[in-house]
C-alpha positions as a Python dict, from the first residue, in 0.01 Angstrom:
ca = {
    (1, 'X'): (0, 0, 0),
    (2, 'X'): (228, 50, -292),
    (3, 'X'): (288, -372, -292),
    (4, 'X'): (-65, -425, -335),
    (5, 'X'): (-85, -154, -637),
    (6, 'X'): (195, -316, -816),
    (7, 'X'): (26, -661, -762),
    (8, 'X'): (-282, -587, -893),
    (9, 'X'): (-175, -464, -1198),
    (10, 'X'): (58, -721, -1258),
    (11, 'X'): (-269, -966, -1217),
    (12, 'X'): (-489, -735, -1456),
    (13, 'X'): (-187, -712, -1726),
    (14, 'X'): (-144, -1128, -1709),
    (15, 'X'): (-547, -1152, -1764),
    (16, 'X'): (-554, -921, -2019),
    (17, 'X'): (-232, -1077, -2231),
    (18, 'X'): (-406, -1438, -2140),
    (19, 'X'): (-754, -1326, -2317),
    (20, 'X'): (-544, -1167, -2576),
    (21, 'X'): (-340, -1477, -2674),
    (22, 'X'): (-734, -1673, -2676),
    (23, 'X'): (-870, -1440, -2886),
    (24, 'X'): (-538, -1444, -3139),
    (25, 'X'): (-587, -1833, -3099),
    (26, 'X'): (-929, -1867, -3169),
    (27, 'X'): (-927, -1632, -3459),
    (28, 'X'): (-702, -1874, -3672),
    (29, 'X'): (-855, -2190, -3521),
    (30, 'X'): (-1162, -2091, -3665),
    (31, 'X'): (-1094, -2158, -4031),
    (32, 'X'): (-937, -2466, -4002),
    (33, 'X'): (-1167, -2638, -3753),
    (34, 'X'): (-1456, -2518, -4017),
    (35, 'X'): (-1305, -2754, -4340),
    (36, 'X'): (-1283, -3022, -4101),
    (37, 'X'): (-1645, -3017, -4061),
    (38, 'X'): (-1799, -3282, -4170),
    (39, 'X'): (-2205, -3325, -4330),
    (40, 'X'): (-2453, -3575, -4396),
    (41, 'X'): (-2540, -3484, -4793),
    (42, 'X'): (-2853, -3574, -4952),
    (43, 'X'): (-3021, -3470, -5268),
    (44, 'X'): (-3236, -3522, -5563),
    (45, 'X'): (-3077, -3633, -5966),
    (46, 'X'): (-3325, -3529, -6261),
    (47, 'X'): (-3299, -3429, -6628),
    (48, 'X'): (-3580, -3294, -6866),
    (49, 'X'): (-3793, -3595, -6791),
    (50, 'X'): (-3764, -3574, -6447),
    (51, 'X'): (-3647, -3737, -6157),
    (52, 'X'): (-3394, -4016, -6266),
    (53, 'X'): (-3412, -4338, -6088),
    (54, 'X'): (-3060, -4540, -6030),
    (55, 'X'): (-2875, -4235, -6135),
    (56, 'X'): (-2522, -4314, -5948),
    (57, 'X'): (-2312, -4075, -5718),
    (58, 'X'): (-2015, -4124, -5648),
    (59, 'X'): (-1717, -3957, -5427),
    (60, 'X'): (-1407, -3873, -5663),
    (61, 'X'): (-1128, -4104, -5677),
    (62, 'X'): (-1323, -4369, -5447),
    (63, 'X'): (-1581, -4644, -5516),
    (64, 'X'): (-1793, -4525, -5197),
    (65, 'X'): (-2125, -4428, -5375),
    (66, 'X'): (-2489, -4431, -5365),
    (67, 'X'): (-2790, -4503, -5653),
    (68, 'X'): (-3060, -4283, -5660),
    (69, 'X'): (-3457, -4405, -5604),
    (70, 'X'): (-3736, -4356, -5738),
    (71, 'X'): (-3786, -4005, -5668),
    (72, 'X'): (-3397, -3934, -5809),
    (73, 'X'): (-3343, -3869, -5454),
    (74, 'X'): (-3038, -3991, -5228),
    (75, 'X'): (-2841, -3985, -4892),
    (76, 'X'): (-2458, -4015, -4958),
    (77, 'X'): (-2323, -4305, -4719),
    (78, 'X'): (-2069, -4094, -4599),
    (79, 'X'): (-2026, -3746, -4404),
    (80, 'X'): (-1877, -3517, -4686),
    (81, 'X'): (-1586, -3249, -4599),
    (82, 'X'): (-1540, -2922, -4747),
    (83, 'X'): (-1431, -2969, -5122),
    (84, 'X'): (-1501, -3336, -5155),
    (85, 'X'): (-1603, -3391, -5507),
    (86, 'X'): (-1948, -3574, -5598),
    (87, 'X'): (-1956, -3722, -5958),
    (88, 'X'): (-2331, -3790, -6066),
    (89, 'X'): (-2353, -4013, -6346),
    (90, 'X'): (-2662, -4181, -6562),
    (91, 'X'): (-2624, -4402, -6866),
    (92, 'X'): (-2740, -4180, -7191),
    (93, 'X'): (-2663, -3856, -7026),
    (94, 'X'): (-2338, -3635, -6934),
    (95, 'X'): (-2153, -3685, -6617),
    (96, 'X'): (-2188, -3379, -6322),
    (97, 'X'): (-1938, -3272, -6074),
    (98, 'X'): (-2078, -3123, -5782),
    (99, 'X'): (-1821, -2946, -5500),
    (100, 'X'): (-1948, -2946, -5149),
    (101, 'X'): (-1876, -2620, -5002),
    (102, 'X'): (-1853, -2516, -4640),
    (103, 'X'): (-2308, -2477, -4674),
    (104, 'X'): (-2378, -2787, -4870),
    (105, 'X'): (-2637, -2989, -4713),
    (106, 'X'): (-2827, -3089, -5018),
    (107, 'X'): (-2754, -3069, -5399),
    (108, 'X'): (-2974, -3119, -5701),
    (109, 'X'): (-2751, -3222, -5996),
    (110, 'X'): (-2927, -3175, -6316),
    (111, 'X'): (-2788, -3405, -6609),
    (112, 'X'): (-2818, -3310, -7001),
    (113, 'X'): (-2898, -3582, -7275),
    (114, 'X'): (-2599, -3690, -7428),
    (115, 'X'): (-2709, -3692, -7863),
    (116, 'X'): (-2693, -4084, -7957),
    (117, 'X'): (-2663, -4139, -8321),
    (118, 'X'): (-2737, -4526, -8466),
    (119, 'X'): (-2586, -4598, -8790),
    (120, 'X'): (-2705, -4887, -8959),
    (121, 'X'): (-2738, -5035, -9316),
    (122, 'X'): (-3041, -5195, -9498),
    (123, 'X'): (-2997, -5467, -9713),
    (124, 'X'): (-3203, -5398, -10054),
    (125, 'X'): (-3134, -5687, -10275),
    (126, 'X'): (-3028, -6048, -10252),
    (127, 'X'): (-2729, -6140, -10377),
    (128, 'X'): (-2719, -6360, -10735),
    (129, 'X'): (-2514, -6676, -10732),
    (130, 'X'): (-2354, -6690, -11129),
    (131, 'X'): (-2233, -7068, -11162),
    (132, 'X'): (-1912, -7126, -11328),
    (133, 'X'): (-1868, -7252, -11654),
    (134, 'X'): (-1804, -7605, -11746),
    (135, 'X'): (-1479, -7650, -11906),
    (136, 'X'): (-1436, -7986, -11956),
}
């Protein structure tokens, strides 16, 4: 009877370190399994006047990218990661960086005008042609 004690809590004692070492296991997994998730990203690019049509996003440090319809909205090509960069840019207004975080699904990057100034000149007068003198 005493064999059968001993075994039994032998078995119980290798279950319980087995769940133990799981759980431990699991616990640290967890994090790095969840940057290595990867998303679908879509969104929508306006300024002041709205919705911007061929706005361009692009990942950081690639050429993979994506232009923007008529709505400003978009589907990146790609599945993002967790801190993949996404650089929004539109011709006349300042370049955005958006982060995709471990939630980001969609984004809605909002661009600023960027102040053009045109310098030009105006021509008031035509110029007199003075002929030189004979010197013969």
């Amino acid at each position: 009877m005493k064999t059968q004690t001993i075994t039994l809590q032998q078995n119980s004692l290798k279950l319980l370190w087995a769940l133990g070492l799981f759980m431990t296991l699991s616990f640290f997994a967890n994090p790095l399994l969840a940057q290595n998730k990867e998303r679908t990203v879509t969104g929508v690019v306006s300024s002041l006047d709205g919705p911007l049509l061929g706005a361009y996003v692009v990942l950081k440090g690639t050429t993979i990218g994506v232009t923007s319809n008529e709505d400003g909205s978009f589907t990146f090509p790609r599945k993002l990661k967790e801190n993949d960069v996404l650089v929004v840019s539109y011709l006349g207004y300042k370049n955005s960086e958006v982060t995709i975080t471990r939630n980001t699904s969609f984004i809605e990057p909002f661009l600023e005008d960027i102040a053009v100034v045109i310098v030009g000149a105006l021509r008031t007068s035509e110029a007199t042609i003075v002929p030189k003198p004979n010197r013969d």
